[in-house]
mmCIF file of the C-alpha atoms, coordinates in Angstrom:
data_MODEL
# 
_entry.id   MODEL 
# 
loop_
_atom_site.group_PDB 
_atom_site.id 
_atom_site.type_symbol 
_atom_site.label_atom_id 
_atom_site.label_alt_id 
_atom_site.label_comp_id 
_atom_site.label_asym_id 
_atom_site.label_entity_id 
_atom_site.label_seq_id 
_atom_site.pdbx_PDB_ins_code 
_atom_site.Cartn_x 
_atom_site.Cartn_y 
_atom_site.Cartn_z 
_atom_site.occupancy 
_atom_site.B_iso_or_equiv 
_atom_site.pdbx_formal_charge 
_atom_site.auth_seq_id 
_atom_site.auth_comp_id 
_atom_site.auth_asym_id 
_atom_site.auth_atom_id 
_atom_site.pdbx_PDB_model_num 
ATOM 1  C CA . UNK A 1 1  ? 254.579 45.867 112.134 1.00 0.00 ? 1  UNK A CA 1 
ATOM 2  C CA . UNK A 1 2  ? 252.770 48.389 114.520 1.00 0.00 ? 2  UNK A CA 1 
ATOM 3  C CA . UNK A 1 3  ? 254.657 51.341 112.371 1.00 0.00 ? 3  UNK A CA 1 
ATOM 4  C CA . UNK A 1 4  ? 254.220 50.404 109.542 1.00 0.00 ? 4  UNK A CA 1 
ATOM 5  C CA . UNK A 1 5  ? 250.703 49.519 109.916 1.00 0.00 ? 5  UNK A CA 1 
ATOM 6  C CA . UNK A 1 6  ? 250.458 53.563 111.157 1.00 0.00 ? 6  UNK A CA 1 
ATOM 7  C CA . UNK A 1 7  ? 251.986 54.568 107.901 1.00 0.00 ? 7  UNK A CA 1 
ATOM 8  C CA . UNK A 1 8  ? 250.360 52.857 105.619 1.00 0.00 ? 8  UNK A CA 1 
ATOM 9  C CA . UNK A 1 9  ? 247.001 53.983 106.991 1.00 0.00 ? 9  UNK A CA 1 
ATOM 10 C CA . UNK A 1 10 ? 248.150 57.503 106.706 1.00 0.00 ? 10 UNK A CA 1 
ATOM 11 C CA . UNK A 1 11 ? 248.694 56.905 103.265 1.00 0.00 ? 11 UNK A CA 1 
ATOM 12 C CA . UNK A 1 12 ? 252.634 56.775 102.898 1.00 0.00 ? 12 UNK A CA 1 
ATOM 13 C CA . UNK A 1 13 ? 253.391 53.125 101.482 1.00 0.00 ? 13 UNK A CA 1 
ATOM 14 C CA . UNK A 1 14 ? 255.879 50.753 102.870 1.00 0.00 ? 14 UNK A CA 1 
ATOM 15 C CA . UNK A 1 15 ? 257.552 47.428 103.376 1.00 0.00 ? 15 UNK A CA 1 
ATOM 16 C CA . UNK A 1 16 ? 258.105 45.776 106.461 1.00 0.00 ? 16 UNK A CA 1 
ATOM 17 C CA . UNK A 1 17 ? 261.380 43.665 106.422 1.00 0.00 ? 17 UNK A CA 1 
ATOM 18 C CA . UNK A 1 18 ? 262.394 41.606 108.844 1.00 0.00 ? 18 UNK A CA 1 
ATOM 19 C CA . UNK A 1 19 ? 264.313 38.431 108.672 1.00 0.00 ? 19 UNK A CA 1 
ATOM 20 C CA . UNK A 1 20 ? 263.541 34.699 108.414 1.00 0.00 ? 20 UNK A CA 1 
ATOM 21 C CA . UNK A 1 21 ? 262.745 33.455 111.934 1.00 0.00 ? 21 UNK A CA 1 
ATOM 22 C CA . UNK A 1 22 ? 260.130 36.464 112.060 1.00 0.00 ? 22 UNK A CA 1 
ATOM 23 C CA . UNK A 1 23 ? 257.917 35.346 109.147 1.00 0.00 ? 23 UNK A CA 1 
ATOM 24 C CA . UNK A 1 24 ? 255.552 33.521 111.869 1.00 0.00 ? 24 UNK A CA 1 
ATOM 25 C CA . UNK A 1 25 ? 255.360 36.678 114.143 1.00 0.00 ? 25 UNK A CA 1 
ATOM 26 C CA . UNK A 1 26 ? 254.761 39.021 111.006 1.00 0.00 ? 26 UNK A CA 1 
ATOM 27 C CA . UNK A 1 27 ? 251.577 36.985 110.034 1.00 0.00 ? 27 UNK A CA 1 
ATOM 28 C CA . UNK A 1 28 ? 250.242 36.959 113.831 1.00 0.00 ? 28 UNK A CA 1 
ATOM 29 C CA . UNK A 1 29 ? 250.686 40.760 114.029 1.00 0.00 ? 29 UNK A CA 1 
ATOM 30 C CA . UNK A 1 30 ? 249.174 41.338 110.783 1.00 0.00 ? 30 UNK A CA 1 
ATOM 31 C CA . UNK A 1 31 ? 246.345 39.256 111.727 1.00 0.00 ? 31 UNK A CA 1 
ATOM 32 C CA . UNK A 1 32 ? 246.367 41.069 115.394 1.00 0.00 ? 32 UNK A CA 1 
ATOM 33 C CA . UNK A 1 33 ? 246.315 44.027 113.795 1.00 0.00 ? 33 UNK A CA 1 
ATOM 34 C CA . UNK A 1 34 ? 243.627 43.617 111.068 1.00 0.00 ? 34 UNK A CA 1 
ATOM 35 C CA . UNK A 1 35 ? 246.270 44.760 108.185 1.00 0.00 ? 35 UNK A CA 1 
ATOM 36 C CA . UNK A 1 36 ? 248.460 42.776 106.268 1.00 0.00 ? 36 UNK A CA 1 
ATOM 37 C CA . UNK A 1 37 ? 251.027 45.030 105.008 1.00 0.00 ? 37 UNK A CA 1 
ATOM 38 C CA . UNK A 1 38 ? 253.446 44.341 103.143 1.00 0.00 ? 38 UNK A CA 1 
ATOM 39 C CA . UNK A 1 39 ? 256.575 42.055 104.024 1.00 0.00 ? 39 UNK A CA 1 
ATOM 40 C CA . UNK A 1 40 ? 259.920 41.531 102.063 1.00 0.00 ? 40 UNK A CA 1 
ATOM 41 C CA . UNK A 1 41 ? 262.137 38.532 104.957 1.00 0.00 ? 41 UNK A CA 1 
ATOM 42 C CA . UNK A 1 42 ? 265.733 38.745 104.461 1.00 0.00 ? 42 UNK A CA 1 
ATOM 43 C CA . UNK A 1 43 ? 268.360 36.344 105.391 1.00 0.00 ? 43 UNK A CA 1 
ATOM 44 C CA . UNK A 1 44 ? 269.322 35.552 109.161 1.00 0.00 ? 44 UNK A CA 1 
ATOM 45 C CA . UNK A 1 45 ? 270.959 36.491 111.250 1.00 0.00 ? 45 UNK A CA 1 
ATOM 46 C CA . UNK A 1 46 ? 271.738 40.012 111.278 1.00 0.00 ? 46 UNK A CA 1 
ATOM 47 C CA . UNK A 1 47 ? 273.755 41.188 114.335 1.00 0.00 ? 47 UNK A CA 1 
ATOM 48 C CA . UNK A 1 48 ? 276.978 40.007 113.431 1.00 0.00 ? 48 UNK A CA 1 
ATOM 49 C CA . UNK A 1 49 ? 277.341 40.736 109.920 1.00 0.00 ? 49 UNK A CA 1 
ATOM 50 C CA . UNK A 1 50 ? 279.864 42.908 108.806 1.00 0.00 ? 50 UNK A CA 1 
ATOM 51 C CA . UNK A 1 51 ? 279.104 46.303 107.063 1.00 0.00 ? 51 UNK A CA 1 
ATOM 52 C CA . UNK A 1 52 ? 280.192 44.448 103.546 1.00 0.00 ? 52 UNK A CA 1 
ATOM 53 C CA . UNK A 1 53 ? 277.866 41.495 104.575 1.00 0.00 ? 53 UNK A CA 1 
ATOM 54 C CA . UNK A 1 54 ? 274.931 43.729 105.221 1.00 0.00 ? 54 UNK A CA 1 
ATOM 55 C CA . UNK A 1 55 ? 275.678 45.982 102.061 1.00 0.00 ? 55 UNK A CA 1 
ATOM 56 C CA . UNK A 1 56 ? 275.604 42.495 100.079 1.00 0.00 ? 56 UNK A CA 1 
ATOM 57 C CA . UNK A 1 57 ? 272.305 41.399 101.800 1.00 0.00 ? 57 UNK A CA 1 
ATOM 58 C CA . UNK A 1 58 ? 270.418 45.204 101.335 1.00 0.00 ? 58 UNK A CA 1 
ATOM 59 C CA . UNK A 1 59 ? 271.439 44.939 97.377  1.00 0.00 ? 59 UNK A CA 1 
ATOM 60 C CA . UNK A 1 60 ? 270.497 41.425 97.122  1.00 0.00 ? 60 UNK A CA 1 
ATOM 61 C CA . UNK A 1 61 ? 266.950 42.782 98.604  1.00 0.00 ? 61 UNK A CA 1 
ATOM 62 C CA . UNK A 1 62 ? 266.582 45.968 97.225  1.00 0.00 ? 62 UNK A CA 1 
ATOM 63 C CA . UNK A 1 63 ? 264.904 44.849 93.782  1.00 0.00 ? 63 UNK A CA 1 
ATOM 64 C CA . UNK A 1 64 ? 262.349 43.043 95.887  1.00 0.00 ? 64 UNK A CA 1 
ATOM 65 C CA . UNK A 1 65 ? 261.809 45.767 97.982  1.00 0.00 ? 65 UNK A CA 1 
ATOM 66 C CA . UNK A 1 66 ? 261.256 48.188 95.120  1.00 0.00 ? 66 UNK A CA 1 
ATOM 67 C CA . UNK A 1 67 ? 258.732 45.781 93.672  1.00 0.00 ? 67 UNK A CA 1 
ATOM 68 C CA . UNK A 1 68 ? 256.991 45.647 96.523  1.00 0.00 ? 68 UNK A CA 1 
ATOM 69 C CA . UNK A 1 69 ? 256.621 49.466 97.461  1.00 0.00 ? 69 UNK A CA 1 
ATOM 70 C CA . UNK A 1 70 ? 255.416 50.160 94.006  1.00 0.00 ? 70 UNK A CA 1 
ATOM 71 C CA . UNK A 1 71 ? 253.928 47.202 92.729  1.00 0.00 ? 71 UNK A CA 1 
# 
């Protein structure tokens, strides 16, 4: 959140993404942190995908994340 945060106060636009079990941290960071940037949460757990399962789970979230950078 801290980088991101940076960024988007430079000017360069972003999305956090994290996944599910993180959505409660997210919000007490933004709050910490006086900026609520914007979050796309993806589906847990993430370590022991496989390549094809995280390739599924990036296109499944990529349309999201699109809207969010631009919208």
């Amino acid at each position: 959140m801290h980088d991101i945060t940076d960024l988007e106060r430079r000017g360069v636009p972003g999305v956090f993404v994290a996944s599910d079990p993180f959505v409660s941290a997210a919000e007490a960071q933004a709050t910490a942190l006086g900026f609520d940037a914007a979050r796309l949460f993806v589906a847990h757990p993430i370590q022991d995908r496989t390549d094809d399962e995280m390739i599924a789970l990036a296109d499944d979230a990529v349309d999201a994340l699109i809207a969010k950078i631009t919208g």
